[in-house]
C-alpha positions as semicolon CSV with decimal commas, in nm:
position;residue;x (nm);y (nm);z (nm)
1;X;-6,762;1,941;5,537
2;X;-6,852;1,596;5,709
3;X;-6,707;1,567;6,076
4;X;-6,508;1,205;5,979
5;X;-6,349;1,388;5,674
6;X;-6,229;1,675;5,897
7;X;-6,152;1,393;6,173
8;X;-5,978;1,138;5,862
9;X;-5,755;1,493;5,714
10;X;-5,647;1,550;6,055
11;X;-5,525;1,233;6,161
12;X;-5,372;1,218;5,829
13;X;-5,162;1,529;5,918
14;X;-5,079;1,397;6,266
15;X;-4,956;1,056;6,117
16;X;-4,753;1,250;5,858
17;X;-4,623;1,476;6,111
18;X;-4,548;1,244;6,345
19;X;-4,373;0,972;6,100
20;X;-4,073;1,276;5,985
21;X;-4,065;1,408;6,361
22;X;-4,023;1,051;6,489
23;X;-3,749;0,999;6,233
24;X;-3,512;1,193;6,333
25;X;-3,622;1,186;6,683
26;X;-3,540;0,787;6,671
27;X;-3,200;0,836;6,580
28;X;-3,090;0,980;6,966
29;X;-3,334;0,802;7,152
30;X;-3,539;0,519;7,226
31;X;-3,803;0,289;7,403
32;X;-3,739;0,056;7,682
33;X;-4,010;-0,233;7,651
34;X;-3,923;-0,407;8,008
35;X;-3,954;-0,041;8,224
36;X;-4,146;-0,160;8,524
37;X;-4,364;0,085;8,695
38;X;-4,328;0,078;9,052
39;X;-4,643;-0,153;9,108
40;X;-4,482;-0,406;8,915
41;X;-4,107;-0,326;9,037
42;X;-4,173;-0,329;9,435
43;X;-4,502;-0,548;9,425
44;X;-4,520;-0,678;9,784
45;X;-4,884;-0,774;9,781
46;X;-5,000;-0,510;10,030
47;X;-4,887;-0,155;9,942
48;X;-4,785;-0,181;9,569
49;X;-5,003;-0,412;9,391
50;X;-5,016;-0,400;8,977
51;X;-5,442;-0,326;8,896
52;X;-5,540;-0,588;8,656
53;X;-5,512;-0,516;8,268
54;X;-5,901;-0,536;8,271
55;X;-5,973;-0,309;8,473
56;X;-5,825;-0,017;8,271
57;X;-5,911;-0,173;7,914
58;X;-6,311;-0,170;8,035
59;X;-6,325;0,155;8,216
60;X;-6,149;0,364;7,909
61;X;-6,328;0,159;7,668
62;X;-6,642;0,198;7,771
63;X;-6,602;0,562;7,923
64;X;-6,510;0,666;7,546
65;X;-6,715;0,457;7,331
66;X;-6,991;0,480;7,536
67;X;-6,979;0,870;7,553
68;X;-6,944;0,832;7,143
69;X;-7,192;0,586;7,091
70;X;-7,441;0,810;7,306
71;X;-7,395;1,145;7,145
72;X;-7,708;1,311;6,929
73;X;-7,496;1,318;6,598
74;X;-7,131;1,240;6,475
75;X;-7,070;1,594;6,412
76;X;-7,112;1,714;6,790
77;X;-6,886;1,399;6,877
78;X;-6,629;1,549;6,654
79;X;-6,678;1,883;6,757
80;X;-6,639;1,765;7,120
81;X;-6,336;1,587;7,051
82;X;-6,143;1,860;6,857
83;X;-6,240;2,100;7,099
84;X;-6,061;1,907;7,370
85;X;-5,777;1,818;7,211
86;X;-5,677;2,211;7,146
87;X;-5,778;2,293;7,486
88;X;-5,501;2,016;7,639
89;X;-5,234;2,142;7,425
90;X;-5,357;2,511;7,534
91;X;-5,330;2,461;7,856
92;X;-5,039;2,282;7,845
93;X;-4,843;2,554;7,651
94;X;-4,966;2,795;7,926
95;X;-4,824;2,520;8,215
96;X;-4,461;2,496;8,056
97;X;-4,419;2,908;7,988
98;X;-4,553;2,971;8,344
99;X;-4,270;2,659;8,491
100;X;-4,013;2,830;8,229
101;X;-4,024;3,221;8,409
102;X;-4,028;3,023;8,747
103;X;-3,726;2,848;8,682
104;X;-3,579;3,179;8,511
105;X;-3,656;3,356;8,854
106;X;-3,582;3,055;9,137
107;X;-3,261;2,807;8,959
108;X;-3,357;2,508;9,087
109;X;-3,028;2,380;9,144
110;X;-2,718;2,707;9,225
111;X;-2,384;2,489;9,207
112;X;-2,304;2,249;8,950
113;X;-2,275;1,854;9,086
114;X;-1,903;1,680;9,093
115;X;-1,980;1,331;9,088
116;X;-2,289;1,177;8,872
117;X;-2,450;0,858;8,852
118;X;-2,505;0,674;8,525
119;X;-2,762;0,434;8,364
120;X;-2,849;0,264;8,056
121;X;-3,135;0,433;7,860
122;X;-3,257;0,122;7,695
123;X;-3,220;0,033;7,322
124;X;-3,360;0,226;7,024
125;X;-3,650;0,134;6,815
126;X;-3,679;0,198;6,389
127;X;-3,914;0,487;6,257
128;X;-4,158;0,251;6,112
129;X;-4,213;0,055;6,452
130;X;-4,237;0,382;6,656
131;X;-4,582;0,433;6,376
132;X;-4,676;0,151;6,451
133;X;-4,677;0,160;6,820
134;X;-4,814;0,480;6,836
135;X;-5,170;0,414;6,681
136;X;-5,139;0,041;6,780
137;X;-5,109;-0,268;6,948
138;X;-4,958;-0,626;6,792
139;X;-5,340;-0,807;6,881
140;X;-5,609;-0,690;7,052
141;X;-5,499;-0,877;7,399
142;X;-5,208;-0,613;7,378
143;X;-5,448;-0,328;7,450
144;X;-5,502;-0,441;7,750
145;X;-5,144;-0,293;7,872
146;X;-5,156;-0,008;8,059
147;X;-4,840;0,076;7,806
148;X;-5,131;0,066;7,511
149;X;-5,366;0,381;7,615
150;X;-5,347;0,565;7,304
151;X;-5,397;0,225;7,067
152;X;-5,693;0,213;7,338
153;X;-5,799;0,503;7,249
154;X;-5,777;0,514;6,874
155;X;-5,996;0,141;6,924
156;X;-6,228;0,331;7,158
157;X;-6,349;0,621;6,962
158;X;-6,365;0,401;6,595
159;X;-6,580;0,110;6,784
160;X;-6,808;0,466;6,913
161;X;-6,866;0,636;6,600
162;X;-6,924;0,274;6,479
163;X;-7,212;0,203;6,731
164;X;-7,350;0,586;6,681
165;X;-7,353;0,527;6,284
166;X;-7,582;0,199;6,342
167;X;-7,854;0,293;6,614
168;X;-7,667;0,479;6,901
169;X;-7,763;0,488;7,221
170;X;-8,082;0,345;7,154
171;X;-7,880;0,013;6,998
172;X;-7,880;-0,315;7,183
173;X;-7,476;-0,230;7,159
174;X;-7,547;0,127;7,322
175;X;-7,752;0,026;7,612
176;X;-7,473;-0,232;7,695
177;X;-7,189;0,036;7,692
178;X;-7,393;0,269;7,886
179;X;-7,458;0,027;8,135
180;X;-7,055;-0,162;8,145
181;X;-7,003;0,271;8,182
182;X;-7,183;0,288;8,486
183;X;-7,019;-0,040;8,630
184;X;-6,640;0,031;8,576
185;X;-6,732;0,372;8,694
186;X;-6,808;0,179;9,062
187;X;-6,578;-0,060;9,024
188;X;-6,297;0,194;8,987
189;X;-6,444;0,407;9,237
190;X;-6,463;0,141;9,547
191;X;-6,049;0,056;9,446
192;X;-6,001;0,447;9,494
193;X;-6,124;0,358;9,872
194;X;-5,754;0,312;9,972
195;X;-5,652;0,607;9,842
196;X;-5,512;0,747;10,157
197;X;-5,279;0,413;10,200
198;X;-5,161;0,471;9,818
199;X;-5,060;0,841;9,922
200;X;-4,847;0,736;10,242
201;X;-4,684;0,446;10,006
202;X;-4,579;0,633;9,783
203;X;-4,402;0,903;9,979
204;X;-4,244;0,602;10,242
205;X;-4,084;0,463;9,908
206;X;-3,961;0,816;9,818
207;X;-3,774;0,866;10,124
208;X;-3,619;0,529;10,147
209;X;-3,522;0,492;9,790
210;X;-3,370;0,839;9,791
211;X;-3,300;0,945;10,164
212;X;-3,158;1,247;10,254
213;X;-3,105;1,310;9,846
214;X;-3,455;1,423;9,915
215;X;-3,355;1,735;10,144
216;X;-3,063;1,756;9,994
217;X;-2,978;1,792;9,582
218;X;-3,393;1,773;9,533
219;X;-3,517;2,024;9,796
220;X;-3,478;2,323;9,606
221;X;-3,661;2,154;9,345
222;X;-3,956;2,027;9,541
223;X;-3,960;2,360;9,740
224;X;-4,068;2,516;9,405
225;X;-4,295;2,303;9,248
226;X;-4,510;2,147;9,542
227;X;-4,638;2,493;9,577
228;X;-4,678;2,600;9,219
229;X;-4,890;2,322;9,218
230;X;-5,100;2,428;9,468
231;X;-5,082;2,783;9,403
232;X;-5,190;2,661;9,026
233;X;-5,501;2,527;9,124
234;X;-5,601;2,860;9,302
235;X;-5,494;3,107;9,027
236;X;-5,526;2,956;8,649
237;X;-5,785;2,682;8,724
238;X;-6,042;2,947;8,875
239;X;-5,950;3,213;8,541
240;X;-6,040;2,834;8,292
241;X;-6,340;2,828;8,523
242;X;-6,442;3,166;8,511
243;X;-6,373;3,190;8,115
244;X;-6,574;2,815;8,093
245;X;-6,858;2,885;8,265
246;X;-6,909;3,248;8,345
247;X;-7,060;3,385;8,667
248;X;-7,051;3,197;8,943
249;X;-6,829;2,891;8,789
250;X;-6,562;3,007;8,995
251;X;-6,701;2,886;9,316
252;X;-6,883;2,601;9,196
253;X;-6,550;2,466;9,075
254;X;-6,405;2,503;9,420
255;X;-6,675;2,273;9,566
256;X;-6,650;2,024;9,358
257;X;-6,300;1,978;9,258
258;X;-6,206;1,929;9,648
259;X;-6,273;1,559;9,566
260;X;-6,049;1,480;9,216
261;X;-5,770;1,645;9,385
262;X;-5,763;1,422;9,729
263;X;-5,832;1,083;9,512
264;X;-5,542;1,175;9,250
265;X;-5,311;1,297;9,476
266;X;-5,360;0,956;9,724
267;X;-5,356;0,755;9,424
268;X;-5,134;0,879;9,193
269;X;-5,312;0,763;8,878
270;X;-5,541;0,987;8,625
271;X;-5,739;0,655;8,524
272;X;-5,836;0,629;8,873
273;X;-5,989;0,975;8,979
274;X;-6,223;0,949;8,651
275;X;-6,507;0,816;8,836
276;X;-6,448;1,083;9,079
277;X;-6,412;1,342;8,793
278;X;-6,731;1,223;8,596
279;X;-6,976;1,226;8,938
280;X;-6,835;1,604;9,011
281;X;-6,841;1,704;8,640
282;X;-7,230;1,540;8,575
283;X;-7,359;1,698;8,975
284;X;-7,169;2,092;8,818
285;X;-7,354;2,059;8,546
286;X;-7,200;1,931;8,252
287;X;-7,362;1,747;8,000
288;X;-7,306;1,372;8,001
289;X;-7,104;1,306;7,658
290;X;-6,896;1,591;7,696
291;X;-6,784;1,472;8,011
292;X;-6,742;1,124;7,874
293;X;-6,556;1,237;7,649
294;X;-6,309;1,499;7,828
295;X;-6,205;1,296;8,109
296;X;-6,141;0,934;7,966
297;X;-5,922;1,163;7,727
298;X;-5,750;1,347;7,939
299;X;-5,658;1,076;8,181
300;X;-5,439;1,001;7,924
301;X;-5,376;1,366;7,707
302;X;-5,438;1,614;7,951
303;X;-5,121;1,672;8,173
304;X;-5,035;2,042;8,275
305;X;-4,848;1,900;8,597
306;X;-4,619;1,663;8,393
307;X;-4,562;1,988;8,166
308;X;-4,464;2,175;8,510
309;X;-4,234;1,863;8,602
310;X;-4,076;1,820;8,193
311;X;-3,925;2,199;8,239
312;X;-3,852;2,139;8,602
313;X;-3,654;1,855;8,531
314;X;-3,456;2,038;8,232
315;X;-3,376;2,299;8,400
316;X;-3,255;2,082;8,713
317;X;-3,021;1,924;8,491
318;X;-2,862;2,212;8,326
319;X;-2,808;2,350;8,676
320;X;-2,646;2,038;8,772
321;X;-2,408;2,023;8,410
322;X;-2,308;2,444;8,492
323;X;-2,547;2,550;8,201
324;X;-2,728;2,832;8,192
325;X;-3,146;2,859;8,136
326;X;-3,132;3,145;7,891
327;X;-3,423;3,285;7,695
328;X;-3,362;3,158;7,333
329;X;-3,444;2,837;7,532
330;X;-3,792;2,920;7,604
331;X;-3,936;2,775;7,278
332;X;-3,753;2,419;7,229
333;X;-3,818;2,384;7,604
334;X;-4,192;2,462;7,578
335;X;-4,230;2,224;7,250
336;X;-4,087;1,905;7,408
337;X;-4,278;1,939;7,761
338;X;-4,628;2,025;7,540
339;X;-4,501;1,698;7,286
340;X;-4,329;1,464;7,595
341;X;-4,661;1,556;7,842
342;X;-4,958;1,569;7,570
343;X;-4,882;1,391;7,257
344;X;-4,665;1,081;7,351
345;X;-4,783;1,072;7,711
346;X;-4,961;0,724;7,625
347;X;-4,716;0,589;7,362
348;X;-4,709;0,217;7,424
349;X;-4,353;0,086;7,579
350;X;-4,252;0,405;7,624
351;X;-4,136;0,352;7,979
352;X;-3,961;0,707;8,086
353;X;-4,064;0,805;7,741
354;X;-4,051;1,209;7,832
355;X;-3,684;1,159;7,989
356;X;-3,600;1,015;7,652
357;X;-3,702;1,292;7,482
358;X;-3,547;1,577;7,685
359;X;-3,198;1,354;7,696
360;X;-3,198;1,313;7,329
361;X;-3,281;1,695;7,241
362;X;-3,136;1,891;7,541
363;X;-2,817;1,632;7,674
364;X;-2,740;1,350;7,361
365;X;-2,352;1,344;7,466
366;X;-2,454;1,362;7,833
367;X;-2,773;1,084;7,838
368;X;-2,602;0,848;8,047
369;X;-2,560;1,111;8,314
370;X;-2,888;1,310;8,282
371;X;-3,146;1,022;8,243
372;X;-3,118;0,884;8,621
373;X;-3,142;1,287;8,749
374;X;-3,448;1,318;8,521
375;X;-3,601;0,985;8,664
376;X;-3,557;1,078;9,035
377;X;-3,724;1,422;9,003
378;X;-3,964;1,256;8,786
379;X;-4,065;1,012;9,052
380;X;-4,013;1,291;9,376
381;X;-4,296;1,522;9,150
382;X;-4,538;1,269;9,084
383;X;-4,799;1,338;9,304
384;X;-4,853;1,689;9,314
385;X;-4,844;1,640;8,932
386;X;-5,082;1,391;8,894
387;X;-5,312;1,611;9,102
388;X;-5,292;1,886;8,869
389;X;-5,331;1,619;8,529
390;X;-5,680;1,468;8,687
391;X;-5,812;1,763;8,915
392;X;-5,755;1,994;8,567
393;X;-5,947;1,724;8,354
394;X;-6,255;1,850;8,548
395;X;-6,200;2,234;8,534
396;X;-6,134;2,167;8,094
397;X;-6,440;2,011;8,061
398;X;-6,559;2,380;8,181
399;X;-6,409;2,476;7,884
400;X;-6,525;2,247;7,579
401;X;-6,858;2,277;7,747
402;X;-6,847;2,652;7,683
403;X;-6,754;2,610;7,312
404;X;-7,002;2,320;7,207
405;X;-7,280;2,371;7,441
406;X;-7,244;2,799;7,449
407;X;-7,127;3,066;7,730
408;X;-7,441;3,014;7,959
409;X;-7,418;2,641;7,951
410;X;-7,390;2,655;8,331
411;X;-7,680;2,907;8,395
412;X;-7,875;2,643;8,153
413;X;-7,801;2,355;8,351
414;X;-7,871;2,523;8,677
415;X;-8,199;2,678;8,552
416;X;-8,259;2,292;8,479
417;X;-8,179;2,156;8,732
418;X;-8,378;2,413;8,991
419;X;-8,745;2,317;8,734
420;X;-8,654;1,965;8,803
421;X;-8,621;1,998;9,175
422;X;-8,965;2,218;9,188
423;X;-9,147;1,939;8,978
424;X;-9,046;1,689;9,228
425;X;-9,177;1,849;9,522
């Protein structure tokens, strides 16, 4: 069967799907168009400055439709793309099961709060519009919001497979998104320079917005995920590497993914730490349009950490309410930090979109009271969880390298790269 008919069928399903989940889903909760991310809410010109719509539009555009546009046939695109897509939600299954028996073993929080804050959880939004949104923007100036990644997306890959159908890479079209590729992939890069300034921002706004909250109904919290986090990247991502690439993956992983982790982790931001994540993944070994491919994606798809964080932060809450975290849980609970974390991570104006989603499923006659909880742990986590979203982007495209490109991809590359170096000298 033709790669675009298996590609049309299953974003047919996914529509389908999506429309009679979104439904009822619309019914308990909704979107908040003004949410400000902190950027835009505390922009003071030095430390929190909002990066120019432009900037993002270019570097995912021509990250994915380059990597698209560049690929040997339309089938390997698609076989690259569905590939990745299965391994996000994989992995991310894996991430919210593994955060599920944690919070089973260590509560997160052992007596239930008196008093609660509230907030307003914005206003709701019809079925049809929430369709709409999902797959696209109102013009083409709105994909340039950072609120627009998935209409981005959907724009991306159709204006690859377009330039692929008619020439390729080999196109006057082709050579220019190769080449606008290699530019945002600089331009990014030298922003990422003040990554260490980013990091120490971030955590001075932590600890004045929420003082000694921080030590106090959050440090049981933090105390447990900071070093799953950590521990994460030193158990599962070595077993993906070691499954990806076979012998020896394990420790080329290690050297190479030093570098994702440092720039996501300073930055806070997936989009950012793809230059850093397509340099490492090219230098290990992986061929250019899967890594093209992979990593524009899963800036944007691929979020393991902000599965950790979505069971974290139900669990927090039904600590706080008196409720128990009982087994028959474990399901729901997985399917809402896999949907909230992979499938509507980009959904655009869906400010606090995931805290939506576990208010209207998990607390609908307690939102008011659970959505500013959800929020503060959401913002307290965001680091180490960004680290694991953009530093795991790398160690996947392991992964769909092994299953397009075969087992000993990384022998290949390696036996390929040692002939070049000999012809040289």
């Amino acid at each position: 069967m033709n790669t675009l008919v298996i590609v049309l069928i299953a974003a047919v399903v996914l529509v389908a799907a999506y429309a009679l989940y979104g439904r009822w889903l619309a019914k308990t909760w909704g979107i908040d168009p003004k949410a400000q991310t902190p950027a835009v809410k505390y922009n003071d010109g030095k430390d929190f400055v909002p990066t120019n719509g432009w900037t993002v539009f270019s570097h995912q555009f021509s990250s994915i439709a380059g990597a698209i546009a560049g690929m040997r046939s339309v089938r390997r695109a698609g076989r690259i793309m569905g590939v990745t897509v299965l391994t996000f939600v994989v992995t991310g299954i894996l991430a919210a099961v593994l955060m599920f028996l944690l919070m089973k073993t260590f509560p997160p929080v052992l007596t239930p709060w008196q008093s609660l804050p509230t907030e307003a959880v914005g206003d709701y939004a019809a079925p049809d519009q929430l369709l709409v949104n999902f797959f696209t923007a109102e013009d083409f100036v709105g994909l340039l919001s950072r609120r627009a990644m998935l209409p981005l997306i959907v724009f991306s890959i159709l204006f690859g497979f377009s330039v692929q159908m008619t020439g390729g890479k080999d196109s006057s079209i082709g050579k220019w998104l190769a080449g606008l590729s290699d530019v945002m992939m600089k331009f990014v890069q030298i922003i990422t320079y003040y990554a260490p300034i980013a990091f120490f921002a971030i955590f001075a706004d932590l600890v004045a917005t929420y003082g000694s909250e921080v030590a106090k109904g959050y440090g049981r919290a933090l105390l447990v995920y900071y070093p799953l986090c950590f521990i994460y990247i030193f158990t599962a991502f070595p077993l993906f590497a070691w499954f990806g690439g076979g012998k020896g993956a394990v420790g080329i992983m290690f050297k190479h993914i030093a570098r994702p982790a440092v720039v996501s982790l300073g930055t806070c931001s997936s989009v950012a730490t793809i230059p850093t994540n397509m340099e490492e993944a090219v230098e290990t070994g992986v061929s250019k349009d899967i890594a093209g491919m992979v990593l524009p994606l899963g800036a944007t798809m691929h979020m393991d950490g902000s599965c950790f964080s979505c069971v974290l932060k139900i669990a927090f809450v039904w600590g706080v309410f008196g409720q128990e975290l009982t087994w028959g849980k474990l399901l729901p609970i997985v399917a809402v930090a896999v949907l909230s974390s992979v499938g509507m991570s980009g959904v655009p104006g869906g400010g606090y979109i995931g805290e939506y989603i576990i208010c209207s499923i998990f607390f609908p006659t307690q939102m008011e009271l659970a959505f500013p909880i959800l929020v503060a742990i959401g913002n307290l986590v965001d680091p180490p969880a960004t680290m694991i979203n953009s530093a795991g982007d790398y160690v996947v495209s392991f992964l769909v390298s092994r299953f397009v490109d075969g087992k000993d991809w990384l022998q290949k590359a390696f036996a390929k790269k040692k002939e070049n170096a000999a012809i040289e000298q």
